[in-house]
C-alpha positions as CSV (number, residue, x, y, z in Angstrom):
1,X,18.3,-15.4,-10.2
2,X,20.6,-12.3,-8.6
3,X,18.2,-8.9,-8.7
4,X,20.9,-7.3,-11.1
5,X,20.4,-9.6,-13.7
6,X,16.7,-8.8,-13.9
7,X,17.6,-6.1,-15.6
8,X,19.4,-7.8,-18.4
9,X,15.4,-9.8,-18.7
10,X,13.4,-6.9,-20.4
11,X,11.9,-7.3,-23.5
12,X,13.1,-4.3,-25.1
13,X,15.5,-1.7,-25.1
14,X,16.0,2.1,-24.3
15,X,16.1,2.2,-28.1
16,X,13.3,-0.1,-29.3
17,X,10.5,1.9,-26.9
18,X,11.3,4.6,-28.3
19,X,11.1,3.5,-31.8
20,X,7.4,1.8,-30.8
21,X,6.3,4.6,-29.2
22,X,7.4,6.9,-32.6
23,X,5.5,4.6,-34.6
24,X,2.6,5.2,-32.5
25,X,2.5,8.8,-32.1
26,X,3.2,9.2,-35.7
27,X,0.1,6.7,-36.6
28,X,-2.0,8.3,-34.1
29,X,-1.0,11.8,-35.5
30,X,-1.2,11.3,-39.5
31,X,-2.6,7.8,-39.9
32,X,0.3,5.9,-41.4
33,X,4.0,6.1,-40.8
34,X,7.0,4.5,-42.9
35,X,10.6,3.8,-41.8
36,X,11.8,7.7,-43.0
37,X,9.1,9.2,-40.8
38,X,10.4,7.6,-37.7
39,X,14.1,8.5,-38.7
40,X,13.0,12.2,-38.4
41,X,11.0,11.7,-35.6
42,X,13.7,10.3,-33.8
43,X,16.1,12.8,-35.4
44,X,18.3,10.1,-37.0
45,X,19.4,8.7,-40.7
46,X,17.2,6.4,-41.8
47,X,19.5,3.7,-42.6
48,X,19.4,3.7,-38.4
49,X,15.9,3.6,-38.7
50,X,15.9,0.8,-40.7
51,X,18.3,-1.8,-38.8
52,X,16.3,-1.1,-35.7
53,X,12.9,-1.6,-37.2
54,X,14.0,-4.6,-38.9
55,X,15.1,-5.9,-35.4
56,X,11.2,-4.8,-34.4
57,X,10.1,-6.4,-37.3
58,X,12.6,-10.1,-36.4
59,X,10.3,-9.9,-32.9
60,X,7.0,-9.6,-34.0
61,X,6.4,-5.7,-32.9
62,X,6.3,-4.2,-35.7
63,X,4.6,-5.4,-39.2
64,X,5.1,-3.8,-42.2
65,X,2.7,-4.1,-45.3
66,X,3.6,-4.6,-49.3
67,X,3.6,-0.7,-49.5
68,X,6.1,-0.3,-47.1
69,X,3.7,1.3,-44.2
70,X,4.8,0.3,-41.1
71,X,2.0,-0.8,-37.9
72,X,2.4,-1.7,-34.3
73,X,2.0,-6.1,-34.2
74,X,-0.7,-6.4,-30.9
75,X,2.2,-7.4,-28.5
76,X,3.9,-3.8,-30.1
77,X,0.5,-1.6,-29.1
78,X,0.7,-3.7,-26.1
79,X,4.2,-2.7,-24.6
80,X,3.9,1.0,-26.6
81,X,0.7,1.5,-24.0
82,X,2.6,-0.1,-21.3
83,X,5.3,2.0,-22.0
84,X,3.3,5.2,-22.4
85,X,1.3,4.4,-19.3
86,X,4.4,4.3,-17.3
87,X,6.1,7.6,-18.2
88,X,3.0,9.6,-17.6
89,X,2.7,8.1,-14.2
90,X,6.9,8.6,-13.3
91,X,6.8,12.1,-15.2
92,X,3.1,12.6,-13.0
93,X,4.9,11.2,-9.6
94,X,8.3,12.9,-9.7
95,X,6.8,16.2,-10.4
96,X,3.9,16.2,-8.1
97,X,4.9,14.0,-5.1
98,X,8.7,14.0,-5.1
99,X,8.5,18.0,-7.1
100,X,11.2,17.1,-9.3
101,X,11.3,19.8,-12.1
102,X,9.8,19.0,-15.5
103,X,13.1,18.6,-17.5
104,X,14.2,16.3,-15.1
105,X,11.3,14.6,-14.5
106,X,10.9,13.9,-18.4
107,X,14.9,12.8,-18.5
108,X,14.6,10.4,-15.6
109,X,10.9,8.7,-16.7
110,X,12.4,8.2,-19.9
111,X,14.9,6.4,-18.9
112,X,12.6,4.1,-16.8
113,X,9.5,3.8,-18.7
114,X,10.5,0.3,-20.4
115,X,12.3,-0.9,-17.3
116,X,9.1,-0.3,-14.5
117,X,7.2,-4.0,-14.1
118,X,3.4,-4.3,-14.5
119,X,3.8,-4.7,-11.2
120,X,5.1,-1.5,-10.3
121,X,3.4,0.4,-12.9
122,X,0.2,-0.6,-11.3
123,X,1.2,0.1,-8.0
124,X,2.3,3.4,-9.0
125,X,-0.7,4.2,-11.0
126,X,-2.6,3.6,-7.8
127,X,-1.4,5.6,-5.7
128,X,-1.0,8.6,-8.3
129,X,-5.3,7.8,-8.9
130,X,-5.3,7.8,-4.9
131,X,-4.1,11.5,-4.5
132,X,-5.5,12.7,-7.6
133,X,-9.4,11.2,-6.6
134,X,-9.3,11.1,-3.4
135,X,-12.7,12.3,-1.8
136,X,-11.2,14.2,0.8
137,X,-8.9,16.7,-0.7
138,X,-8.0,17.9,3.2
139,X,-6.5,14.7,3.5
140,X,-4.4,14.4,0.8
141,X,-3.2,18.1,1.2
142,X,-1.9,17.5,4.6
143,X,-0.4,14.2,3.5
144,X,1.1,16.1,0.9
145,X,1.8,18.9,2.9
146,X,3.7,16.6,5.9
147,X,5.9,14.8,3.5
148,X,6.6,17.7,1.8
149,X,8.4,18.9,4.9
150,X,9.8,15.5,5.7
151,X,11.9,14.8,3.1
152,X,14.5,17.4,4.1
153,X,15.4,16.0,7.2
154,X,17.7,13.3,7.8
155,X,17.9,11.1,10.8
156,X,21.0,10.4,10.1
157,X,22.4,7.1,9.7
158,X,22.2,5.9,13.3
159,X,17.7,6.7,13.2
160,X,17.7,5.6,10.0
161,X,16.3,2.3,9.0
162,X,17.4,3.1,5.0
163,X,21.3,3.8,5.7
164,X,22.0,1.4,8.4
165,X,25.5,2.3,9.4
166,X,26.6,4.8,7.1
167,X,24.0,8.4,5.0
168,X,23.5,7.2,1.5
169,X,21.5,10.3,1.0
170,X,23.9,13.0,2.6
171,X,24.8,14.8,-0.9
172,X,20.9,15.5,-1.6
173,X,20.4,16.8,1.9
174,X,22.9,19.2,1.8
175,X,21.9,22.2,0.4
176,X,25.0,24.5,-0.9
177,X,28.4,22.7,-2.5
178,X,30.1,24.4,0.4
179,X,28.2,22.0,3.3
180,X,29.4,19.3,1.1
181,X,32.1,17.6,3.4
182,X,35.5,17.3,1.4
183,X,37.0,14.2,0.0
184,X,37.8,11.6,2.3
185,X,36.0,13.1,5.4
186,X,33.1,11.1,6.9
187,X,29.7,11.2,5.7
């Protein structure tokens, strides 16, 4: 199978993680939660709320009882946590190691969150317990500290084993619009 299509193989949506995740937060936070509640969670009409969940409902994520209160199926606590676990850890990495700022941070783990494999999330989660527990703080500081400094240098494409033959970084290197090189020079 081509890599791009691997994309096309999740199990849910943007959309449906957020809807499980809603209906876990608002169980964890007031013990039950119907279809309105995640409509204004979510800030949307309920009749929105409704197709969505049924569509939770049609793949076994999301039951809902003869009273109308909605719960999380096992497979739907399953992939909320999954999907929990790997936000904190992309929100966690991109602020502390790559010093993204919060906002953006938050933007760009939420739209990865349902798309990171076990795999990855693992991997990640890892690492992040690595520099976080590590015994010797002095260590991780000056690992910290080196890459820190690293990342604002480009090698350019010639010393770079990333770019090959031409910088696919150049734009986040540069630091004012003006360095920016004008359309249709080189990179």
């Amino acid at each position: 199978m081509k890599v791009w299509k691997e994309f096309e193989e999740h199990q849910i949506t943007h959309s449906m993680a957020h809807y499980l995740m809603a209906i876990a937060e608002l169980l964890k936070k007031q013990g039950y939660c119907r279809v309105t509640d995640v409509a204004r969670e979510l800030e949307i009409t309920p009749g929105s709320a409704s197709v969505s969940i049924k569509t939770l409902k049609t793949r076994g994520l999301v039951e809902e009882d003869h009273n109308r209160f909605l719960k999380l199926s096992t497979e739907g606590e399953r992939l909320s946590a999954e999907i929990h676990a790997s936000n904190k850890a992309l929100v966690s990495f991109l602020t502390e190691i790559l010093e993204v700022s919060e906002e953006q941070a938050h933007i760009d783990a939420c739209k990865l969150e349902h798309l990171v494999s076990a795999e990855t999330r693992s991997k990640l989660l890892s690492f992040l317990h690595f520099i976080h527990g590590h015994a010797d703080k002095a260590v991780v500081k000056k690992f910290l500290d080196t890459w820190h400094e690293h990342r604002e240098e480009c090698p350019g494409p010639e010393e770079c084993d990333i770019c090959e033959t031409q910088c696919v970084a150049h734009a986040v290197f540069l630091e004012s619009p003006r360095e920016r090189p004008k359309e249709g020079e080189p990179t």
